[in-house]
C-alpha positions as CSV (number, residue, x, y, z in Angstrom):
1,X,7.1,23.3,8.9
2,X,10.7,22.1,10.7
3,X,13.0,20.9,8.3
4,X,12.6,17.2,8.2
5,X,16.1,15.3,10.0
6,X,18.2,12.9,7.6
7,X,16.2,9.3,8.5
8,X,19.0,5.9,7.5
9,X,15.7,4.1,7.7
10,X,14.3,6.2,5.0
11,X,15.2,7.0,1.4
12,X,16.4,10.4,1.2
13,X,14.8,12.0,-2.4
14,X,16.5,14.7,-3.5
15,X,14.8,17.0,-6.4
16,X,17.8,18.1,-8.5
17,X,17.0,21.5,-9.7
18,X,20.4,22.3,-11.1
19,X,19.7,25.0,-13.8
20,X,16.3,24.0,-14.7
21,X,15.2,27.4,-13.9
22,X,17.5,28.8,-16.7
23,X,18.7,31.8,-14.2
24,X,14.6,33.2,-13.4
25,X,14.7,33.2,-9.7
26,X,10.7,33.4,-9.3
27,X,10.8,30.0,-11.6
28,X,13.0,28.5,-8.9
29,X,11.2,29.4,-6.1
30,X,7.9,28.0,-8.0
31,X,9.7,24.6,-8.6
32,X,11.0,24.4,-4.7
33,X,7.2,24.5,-3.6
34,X,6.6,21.7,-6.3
35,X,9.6,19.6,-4.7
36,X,8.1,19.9,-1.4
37,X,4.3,19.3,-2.6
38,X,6.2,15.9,-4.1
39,X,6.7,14.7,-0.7
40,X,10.7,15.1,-1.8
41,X,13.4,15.4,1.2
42,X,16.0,18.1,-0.3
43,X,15.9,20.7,-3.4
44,X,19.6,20.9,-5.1
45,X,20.7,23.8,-7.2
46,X,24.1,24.6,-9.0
47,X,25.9,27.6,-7.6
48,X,28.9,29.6,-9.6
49,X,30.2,32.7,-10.7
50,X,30.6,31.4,-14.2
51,X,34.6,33.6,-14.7
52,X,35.5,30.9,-12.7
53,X,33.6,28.2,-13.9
54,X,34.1,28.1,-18.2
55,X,36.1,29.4,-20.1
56,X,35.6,32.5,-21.7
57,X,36.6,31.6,-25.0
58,X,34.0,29.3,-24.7
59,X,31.4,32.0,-25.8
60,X,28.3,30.0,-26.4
61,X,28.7,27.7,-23.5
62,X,29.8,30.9,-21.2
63,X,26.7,32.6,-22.7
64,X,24.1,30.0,-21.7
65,X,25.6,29.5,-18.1
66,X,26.1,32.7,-17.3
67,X,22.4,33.7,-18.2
68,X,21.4,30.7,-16.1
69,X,23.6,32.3,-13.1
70,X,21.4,33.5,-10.0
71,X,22.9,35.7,-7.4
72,X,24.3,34.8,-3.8
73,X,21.5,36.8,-2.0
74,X,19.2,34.6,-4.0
75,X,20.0,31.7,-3.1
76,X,20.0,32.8,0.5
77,X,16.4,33.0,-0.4
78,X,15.5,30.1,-1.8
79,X,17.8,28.4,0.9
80,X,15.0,30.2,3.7
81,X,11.8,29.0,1.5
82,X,13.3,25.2,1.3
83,X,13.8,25.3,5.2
84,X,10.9,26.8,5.8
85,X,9.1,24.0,3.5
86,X,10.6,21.6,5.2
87,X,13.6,20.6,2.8
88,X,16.8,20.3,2.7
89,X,19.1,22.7,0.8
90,X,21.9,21.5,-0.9
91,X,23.6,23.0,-3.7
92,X,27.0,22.2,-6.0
93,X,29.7,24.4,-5.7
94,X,31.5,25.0,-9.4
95,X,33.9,27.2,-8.2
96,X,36.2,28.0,-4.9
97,X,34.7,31.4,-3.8
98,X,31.1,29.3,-5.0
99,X,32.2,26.5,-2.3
100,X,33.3,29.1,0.5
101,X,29.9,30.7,0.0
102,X,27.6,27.2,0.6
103,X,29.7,26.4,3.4
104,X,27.6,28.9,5.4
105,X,24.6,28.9,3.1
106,X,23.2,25.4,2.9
107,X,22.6,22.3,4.6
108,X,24.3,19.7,2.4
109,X,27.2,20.3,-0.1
110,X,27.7,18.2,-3.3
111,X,30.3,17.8,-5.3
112,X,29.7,17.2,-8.9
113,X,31.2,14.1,-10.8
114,X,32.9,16.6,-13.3
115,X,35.2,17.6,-10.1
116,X,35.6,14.6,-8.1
117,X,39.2,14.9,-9.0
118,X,39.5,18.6,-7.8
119,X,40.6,18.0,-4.6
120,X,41.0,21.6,-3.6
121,X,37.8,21.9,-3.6
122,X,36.5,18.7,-1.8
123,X,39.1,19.8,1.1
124,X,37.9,22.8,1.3
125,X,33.8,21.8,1.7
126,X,34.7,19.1,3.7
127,X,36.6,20.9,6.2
128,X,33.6,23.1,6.8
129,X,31.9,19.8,8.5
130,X,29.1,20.1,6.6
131,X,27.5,16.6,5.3
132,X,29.0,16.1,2.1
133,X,28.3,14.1,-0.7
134,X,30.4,13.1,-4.1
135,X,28.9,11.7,-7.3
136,X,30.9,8.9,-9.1
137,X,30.7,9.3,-12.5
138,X,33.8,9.6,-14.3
139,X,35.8,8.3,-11.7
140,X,37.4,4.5,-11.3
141,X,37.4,3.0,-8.3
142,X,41.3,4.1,-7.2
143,X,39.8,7.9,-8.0
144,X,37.2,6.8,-5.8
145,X,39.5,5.4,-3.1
146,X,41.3,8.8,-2.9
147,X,38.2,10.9,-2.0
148,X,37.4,8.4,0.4
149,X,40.1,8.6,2.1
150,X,40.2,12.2,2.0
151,X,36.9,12.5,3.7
152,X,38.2,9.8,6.1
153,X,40.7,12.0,6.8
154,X,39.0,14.8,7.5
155,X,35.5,14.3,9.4
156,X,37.1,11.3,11.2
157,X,34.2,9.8,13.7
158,X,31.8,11.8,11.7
159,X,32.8,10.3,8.3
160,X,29.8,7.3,8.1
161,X,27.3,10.1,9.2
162,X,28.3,13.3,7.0
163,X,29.7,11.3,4.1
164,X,28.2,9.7,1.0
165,X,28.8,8.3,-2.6
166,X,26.5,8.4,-5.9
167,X,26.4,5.7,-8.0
168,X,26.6,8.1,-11.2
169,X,26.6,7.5,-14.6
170,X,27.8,11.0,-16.8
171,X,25.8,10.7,-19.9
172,X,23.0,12.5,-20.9
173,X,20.2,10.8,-21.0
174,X,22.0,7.2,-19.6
175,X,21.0,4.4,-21.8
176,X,19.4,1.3,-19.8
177,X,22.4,-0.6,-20.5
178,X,25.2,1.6,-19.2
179,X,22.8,2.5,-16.3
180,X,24.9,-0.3,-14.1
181,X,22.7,-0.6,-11.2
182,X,24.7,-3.3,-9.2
183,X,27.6,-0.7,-8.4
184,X,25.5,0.7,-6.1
185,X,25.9,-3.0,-4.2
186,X,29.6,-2.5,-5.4
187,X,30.0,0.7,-3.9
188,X,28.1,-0.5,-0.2
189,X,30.3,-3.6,0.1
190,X,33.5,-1.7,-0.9
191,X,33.0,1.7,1.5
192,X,31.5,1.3,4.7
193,X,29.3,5.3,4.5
194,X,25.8,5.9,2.7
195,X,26.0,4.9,-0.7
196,X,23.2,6.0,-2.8
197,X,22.2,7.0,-7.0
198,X,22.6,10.2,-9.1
199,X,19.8,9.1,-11.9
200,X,20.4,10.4,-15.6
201,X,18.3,8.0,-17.2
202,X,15.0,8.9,-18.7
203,X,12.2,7.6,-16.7
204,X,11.3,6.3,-13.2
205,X,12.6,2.8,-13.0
206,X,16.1,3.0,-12.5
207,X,15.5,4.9,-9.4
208,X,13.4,2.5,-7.8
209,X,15.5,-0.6,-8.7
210,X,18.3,1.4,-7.4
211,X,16.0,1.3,-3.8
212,X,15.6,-2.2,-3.9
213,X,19.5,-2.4,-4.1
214,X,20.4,-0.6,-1.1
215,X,20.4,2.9,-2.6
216,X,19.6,5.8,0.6
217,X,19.6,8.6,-1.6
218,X,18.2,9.2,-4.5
219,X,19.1,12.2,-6.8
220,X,16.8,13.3,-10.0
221,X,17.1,15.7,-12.1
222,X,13.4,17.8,-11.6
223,X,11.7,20.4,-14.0
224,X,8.5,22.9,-14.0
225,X,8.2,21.0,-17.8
226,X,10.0,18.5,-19.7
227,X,9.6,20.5,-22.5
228,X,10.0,23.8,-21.2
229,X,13.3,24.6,-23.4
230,X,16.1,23.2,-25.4
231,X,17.8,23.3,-22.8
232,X,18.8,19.1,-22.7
233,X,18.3,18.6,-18.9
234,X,14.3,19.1,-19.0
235,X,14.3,16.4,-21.3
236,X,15.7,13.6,-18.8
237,X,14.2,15.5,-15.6
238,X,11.8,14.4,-13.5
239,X,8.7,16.6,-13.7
240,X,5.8,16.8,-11.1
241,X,4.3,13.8,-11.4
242,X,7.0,12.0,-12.1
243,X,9.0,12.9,-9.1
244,X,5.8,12.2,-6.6
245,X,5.7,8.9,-8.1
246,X,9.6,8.7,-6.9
247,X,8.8,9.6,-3.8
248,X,5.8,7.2,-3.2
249,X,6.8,4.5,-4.5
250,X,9.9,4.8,-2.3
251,X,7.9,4.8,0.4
252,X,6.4,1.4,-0.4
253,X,9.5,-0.3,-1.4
254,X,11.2,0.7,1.8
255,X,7.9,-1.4,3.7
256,X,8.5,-4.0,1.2
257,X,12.2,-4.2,1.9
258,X,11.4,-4.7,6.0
259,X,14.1,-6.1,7.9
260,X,17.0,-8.3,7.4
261,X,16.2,-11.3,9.4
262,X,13.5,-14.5,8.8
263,X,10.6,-14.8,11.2
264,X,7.1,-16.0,11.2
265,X,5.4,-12.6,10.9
266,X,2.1,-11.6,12.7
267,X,0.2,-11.5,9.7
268,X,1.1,-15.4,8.6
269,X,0.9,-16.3,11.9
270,X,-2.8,-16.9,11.7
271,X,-2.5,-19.2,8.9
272,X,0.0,-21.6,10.7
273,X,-3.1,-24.2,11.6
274,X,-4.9,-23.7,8.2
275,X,-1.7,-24.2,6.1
276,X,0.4,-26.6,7.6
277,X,-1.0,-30.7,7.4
278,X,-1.6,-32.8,10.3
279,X,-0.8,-36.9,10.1
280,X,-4.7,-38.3,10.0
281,X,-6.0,-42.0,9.3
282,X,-5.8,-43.3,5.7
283,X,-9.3,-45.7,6.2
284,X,-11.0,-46.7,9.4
285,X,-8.4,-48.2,11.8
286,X,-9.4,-50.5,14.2
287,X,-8.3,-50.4,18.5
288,X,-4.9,-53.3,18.5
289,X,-3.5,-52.6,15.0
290,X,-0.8,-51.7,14.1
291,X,0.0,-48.4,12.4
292,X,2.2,-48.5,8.9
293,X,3.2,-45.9,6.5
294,X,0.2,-47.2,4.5
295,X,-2.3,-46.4,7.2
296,X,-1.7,-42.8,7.4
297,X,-1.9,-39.5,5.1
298,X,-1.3,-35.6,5.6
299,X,-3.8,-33.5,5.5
300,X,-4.6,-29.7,6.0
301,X,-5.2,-28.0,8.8
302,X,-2.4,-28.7,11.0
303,X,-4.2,-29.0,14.3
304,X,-2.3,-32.2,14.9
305,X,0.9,-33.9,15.1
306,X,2.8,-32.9,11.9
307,X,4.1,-34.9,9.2
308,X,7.9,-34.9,11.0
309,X,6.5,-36.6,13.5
310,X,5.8,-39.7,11.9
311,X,8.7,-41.6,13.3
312,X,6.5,-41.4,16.8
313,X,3.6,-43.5,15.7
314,X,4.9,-45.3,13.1
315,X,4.8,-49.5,14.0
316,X,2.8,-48.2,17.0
317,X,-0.5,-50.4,18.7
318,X,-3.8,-48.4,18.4
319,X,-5.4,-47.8,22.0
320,X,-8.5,-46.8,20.4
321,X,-10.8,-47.0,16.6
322,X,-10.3,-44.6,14.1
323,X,-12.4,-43.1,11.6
324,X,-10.9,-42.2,8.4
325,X,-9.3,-39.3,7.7
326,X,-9.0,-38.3,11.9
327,X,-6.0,-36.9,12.9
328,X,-4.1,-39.1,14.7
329,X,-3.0,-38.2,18.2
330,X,-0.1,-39.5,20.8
331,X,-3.1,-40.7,23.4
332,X,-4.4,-42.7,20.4
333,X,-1.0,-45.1,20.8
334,X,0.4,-47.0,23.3
């Protein structure tokens, strides 16, 4: 299968995989072939040597993350079974050597909200003209103004194409009320690149609202099994069916969305005659009389003249008889 080109048209689902697959490689590779079965665009890990990620003194936190840590040759890997399934690979970078690594080993690059600030790093992925994209969470809208216009900066004509923003909210799980939806319109009428939604919340729905509101990429968290470990991400991930449900139902918003203009569509245009009402006789109507408001009604289908056309017959000399309820046509009045 050819790995599937970034559609604007389309809603561009993006399995988060992070460190759902607590550092066994063969668990990884079994949830990229669920992504794909899902009908999802792009797989996302986290890549990082953790030394240069937390703290060592952090020992239970450095534990965890450092037993979740796969290898750079494995990720080569599972960057050759995504392409090769037809997804996208895209991975975080939580470190500088991390970054330098996925500049030449994946598709996409994202930054994570915990380091929109870290500017070193943001340079340095964004330099290697890869398509990059920034979560928001954490940041105000001057933090956000600054990595805008760093990316500006650097990918110049290329910045609408290779550059987006998350709407992102960092809690986890994200409460429906801090969920925020409408900065996702926020975000689109403030920067003019691809503005889409890093979802935290437990669930389905915010994803698809955040569709209906403009969002081109969607981001969610994904597991093999909600329950799989303590470990608190499988708990607001997406699991199988969950994330195919993302993906469908995107599908049918997007044909619900359409297009931004108002026409009379081919499918109502067929019902023009039946629906609209035709001017007709109120009782029988005899040839020399003259036609009054209380002569005439409207009635359905509208195969004759309609009811803004009233002006042209009104106080007008019948050429002919009428029945009651006929339509009334222009030959019928002198």
């Amino acid at each position: 299968m050819k790995l599937k080109e970034f559609n604007p048209n389309k809603t561009f689902i993006i399995a988060e995989i992070g460190n759902n697959h607590e550092g066994d490689y063969q668990l990884a590779k079994k949830m990229v072939n669920l992504a794909s079965k899902s009908g999802a665009d792009a797989v996302k890990f986290q890549t990082y040597k953790t030394s240069f990620f937390i703290n060592k003194n952090d020992k239970k936190r450095f534990k965890k993350l450092k037993s979740f840590e796969l290898s750079y040759s494995q990720f080569k890997n599972l960057k050759k079974l995504a392409n090769k399934l037809g997804l996208f690979f895209i991975s975080t970078p939580f470190d500088l050597e991390s970054a330098n690594f996925l500049t030449k080993n994946s598709d996409i690059i994202k930054i994570a909200s915990s380091d929109n600030n870290f500017f070193k790093l943001i340079e340095l992925v964004l330099k290697s003209k890869k398509p990059v994209i920034v979560s928001t969470g954490l940041a105000n809208i001057n933090e956000i103004k600054r990595v805008v216009l760093l990316a500006k900066k650097v990918l110049k004509s290329k910045f609408k194409k290779n550059f987006a923003l998350l709407h992102c909210v960092s809690a986890y799980p994200v409460e429906s009320k801090y969920a925020n939806l409408n900065s996702i319109k926020f975000l689109k009428e403030k920067f003019k690149c691809i503005i889409g939604y890093s979802d935290h919340t437990i669930g389905n729905e915010a994803s698809l609202v955040a569709i209906s509101l403009g969002a081109k990429i969607i981001e969610k968290h994904f597991t093999i099994d909600k329950k799989y470990s303590s470990f608190r991400d499988h708990q607001l991930s997406a699991d199988f069916i969950d994330l195919k449900n993302i993906v469908d139902n995107s599908r049918k918003i997007e044909l619900m969305l359409g297009k931004k203009n108002k026409i009379v569509q081919k499918n109502e245009s067929k019902n023009v005659k039946e629906f609209r009402r035709s001017i007709v006789s109120r009782r029988d109507l005899k040839k020399g009389e003259k036609l009054t408001e209380k002569d005439i009604k409207y009635l359905r289908p509208g195969n004759g003249l309609n009811p803004n056309q009233i002006k042209k017959i009104i106080n007008k000399v019948l050429k002919k008889n009428l029945q009651s309820d006929q339509v009334i046509k222009m030959s019928d009045i002198s």
